[in-house]
N, C-alpha and C positions, 0 to 999 in steps of 0.2 A: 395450754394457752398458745403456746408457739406453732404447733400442726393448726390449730383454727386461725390463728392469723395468719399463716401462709394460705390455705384455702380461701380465706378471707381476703385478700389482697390478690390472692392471681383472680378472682371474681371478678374483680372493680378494674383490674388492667383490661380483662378480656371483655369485659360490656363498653369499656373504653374505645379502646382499639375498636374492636368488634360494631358500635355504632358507629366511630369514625369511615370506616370503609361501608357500611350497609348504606348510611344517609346520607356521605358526603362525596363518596368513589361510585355509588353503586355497585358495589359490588355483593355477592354471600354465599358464595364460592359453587360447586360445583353444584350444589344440590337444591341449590333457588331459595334457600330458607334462613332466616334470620338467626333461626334457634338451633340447628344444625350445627351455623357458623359458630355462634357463641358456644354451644358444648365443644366444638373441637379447640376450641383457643382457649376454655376452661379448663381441658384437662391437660392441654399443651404445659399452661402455664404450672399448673399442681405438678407435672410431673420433671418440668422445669425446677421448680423451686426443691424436689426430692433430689434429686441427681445432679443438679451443676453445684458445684464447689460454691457458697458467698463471696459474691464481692462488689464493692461499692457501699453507697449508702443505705441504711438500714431503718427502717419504720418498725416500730414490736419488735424487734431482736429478727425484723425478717428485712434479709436484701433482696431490694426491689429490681433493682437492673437487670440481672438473668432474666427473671420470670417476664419483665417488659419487650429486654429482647427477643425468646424465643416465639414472645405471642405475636411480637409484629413480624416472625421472619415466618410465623405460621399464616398470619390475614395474608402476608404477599405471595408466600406459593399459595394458596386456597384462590386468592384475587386469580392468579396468573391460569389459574386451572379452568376459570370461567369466565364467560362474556359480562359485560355490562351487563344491567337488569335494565328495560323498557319503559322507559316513563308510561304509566297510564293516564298522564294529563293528556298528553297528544300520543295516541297512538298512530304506528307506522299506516296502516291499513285497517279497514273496516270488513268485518265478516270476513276472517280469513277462515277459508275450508278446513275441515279435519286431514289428517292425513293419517294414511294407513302403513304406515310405517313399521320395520321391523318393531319390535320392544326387546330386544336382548342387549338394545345397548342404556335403555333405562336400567334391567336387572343388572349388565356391568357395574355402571354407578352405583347401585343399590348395594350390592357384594360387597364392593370397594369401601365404601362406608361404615358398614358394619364392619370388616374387618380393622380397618383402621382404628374404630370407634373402642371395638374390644383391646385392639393392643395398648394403645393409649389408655385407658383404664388398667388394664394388667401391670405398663408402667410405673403410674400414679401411683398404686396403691401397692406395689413390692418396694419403690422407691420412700413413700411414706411411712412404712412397716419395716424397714430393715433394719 
């Protein structure tokens, strides 16, 4: 009961947090997506709650405060790594052209993500298991 309530609670911090900056900052971090953002601030938070020491107040035998801190100090580097998103009520310009642009630096991002994505699950889950 105590491992599902801590997955269960760092969920509800990171859709938290995680819609707070998507609808209210626009922001969703480096990789333009909603759901990106929120699996990185999910597993941020799981792997939070495995490895920081408890302290503060406690919901289920699980303290909430680490896991809140480390997902908000994860939205604001993820925030800081990327521009605003673009309102599509009013957009800037109309018919903007293609550009033929390198793409090694989309596959950068892409790498960068994945690897991230594995370590932080590698975290999570030796921090949950140990």
């Amino acid at each position: 009961m105590y491992l599902f309530a801590e997955i269960l609670i760092s969920i509800v911090l990171a859709f938290v947090v995680g819609a707070f900056f998507y609808y209210l900052f626009k922001y969703s971090g480096p990789w333009g997506s909603f759901w990106t953002f929120i699996i990185i601030l999910v597993l941020a938070g799981i792997a939070a709650s495995a490895w920081i020491e408890p302290v503060g107040p406690v919901i289920y035998d699980v303290a909430w405060v680490p896991i809140l801190a480390v997902v908000i100090l994860f939205a604001l580097l993820l925030a800081a790594a990327s521009p605003p998103r673009q309102s599509t009520k009013y957009p800037e310009r109309e018919n903007i052209p293609e550009t033929t642009e390198e793409e090694l630096p989309v596959l950068a991002i892409s790498t960068i993500f994945w690897i991230f994505l594995v370590v932080l699950m590698v975290a999570a889950i030796v921090g949950l298991f140990r």
